[in-house]
N, C-alpha and C positions, 0 to 999 in steps of 0.2 A: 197688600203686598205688591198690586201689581204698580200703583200709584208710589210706593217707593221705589222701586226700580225706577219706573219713568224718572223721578225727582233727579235721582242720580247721575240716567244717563244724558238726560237736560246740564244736571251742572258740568258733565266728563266733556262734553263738545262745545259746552261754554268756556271751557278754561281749554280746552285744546286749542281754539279757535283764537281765544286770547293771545295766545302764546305763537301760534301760529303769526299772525300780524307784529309780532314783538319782533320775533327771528328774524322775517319780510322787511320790517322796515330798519333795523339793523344793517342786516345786508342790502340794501340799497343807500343807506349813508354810507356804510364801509366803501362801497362799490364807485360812492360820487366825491368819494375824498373827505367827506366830512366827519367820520370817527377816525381814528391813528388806531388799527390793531395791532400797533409793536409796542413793546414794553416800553417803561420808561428808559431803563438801561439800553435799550434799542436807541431809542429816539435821543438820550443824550449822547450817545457813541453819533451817531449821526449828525446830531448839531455841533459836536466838536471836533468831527472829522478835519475839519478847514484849517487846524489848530496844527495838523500835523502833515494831511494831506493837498498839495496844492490845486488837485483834483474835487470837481464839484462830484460829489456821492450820489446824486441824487441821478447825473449823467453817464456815471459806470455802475461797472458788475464784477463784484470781486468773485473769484472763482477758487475753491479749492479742491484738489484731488490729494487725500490720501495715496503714495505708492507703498510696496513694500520695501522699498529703499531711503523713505522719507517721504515728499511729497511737492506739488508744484503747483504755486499761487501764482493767479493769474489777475491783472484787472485789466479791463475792456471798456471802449466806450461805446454805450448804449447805439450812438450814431458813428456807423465803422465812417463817414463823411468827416465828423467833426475833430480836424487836424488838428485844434487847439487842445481839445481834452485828452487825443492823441498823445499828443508833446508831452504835456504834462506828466502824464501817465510814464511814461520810457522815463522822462527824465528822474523821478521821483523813483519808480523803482531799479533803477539805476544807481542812484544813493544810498537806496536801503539795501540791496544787494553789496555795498563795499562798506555800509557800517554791519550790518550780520555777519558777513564773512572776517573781521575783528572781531567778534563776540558783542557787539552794540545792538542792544533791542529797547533801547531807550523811549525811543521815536514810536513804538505799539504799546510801551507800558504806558507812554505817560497820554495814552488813548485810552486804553484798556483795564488799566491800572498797573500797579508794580507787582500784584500776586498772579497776575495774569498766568495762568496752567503754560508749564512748557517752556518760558523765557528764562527761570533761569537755571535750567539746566540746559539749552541750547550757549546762554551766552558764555556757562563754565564749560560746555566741550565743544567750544565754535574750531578747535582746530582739527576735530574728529568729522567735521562735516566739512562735503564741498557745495559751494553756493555759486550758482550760476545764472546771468542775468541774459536774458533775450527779448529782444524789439520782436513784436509786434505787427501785421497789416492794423490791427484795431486796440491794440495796448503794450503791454510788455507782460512778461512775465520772470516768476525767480523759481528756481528749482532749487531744493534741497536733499542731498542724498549723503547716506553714512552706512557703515557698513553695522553701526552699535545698535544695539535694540535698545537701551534704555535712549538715546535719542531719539527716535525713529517713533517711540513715541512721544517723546514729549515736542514731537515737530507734529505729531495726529493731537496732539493733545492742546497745541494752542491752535493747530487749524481747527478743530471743533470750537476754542473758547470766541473765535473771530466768525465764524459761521452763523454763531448766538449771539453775540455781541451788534454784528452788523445786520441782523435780519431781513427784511426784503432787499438789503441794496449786496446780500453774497447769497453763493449756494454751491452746494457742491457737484463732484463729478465721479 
């Protein structure tokens, strides 16, 4: 009996041990770039950011804050120095602040996809919201406020689906 026991607790720190080194070396590829922990749906939202964004994703940080009035998307550039991902940035959401305020959410569907949570019941009550664009020291940002609750969520409801979408290059606040 007792020689069973031993057997066992020989194989219980064998295979913890195994597993142990699995985790270990996992997380040190993760750590040196060499596995991608982001979904595929991550990582293609990401490689077809460029498609939509004139901004390099990899050098911002999209930022979302849920308010109870709707909410306010933010992007940043990782180097508050680097003027050009700046510009970019103001300019871009500059344009997308005057196509959402027409009801045009074209420009995140065809990121996102066309079922994208939230777009289009913002782009049917785009006149029920007001959208506001502001520069920046390190990006620009767009605020969205209404006074409807069925928009209020469905502006929490696509900032969650771009939260998911975009993963390590957003987060929220």
């Amino acid at each position: 009996m007792v020689k069973a026991n031993s057997g066992r607790t020989l194989l219980l720190v064998a295979c913890s041990s195994a597993l142990l080194a699995v985790f270990g070396t996992l997380a040190v590829l993760i750590q040196a770039g060499w596995l991608n922990p982001r979904s595929d749906r991550q990582s293609a939202v990401h490689d077809m950011g460029a498609m939509v964004m004139p901004f390099d994703l990899g050098d911002t940080l999209h930022i979302f804050e849920m308010t109870e009035s709707g909410g306010i998307q933010q992007v940043i550039a990782n180097d508050p120095d680097d003027q050009e991902q700046i510009a970019l940035i103001q300019q871009h959401l500059e344009y997308e602040a005057a196509r959402f305020s027409a009801g045009d959410y074209s420009d995140p569907n065809s990121l996102h996809g066309d079922d994208m949570p939230g777009t289009k019941e913002l782009a049917e009550g785009f006149t029920f919201v007001d959208i506001q664009y502001a520069a920046l020291p390190n990006g620009a940002q767009i605020t969205f406020t209404t006074t409807d609750l069925s928009l209020i969520t469905a502006i929490h409801r696509w900032f969650g689906a771009q939260l998911s979408d975009h993963g390590a290059d957003a987060t929220y606040r």
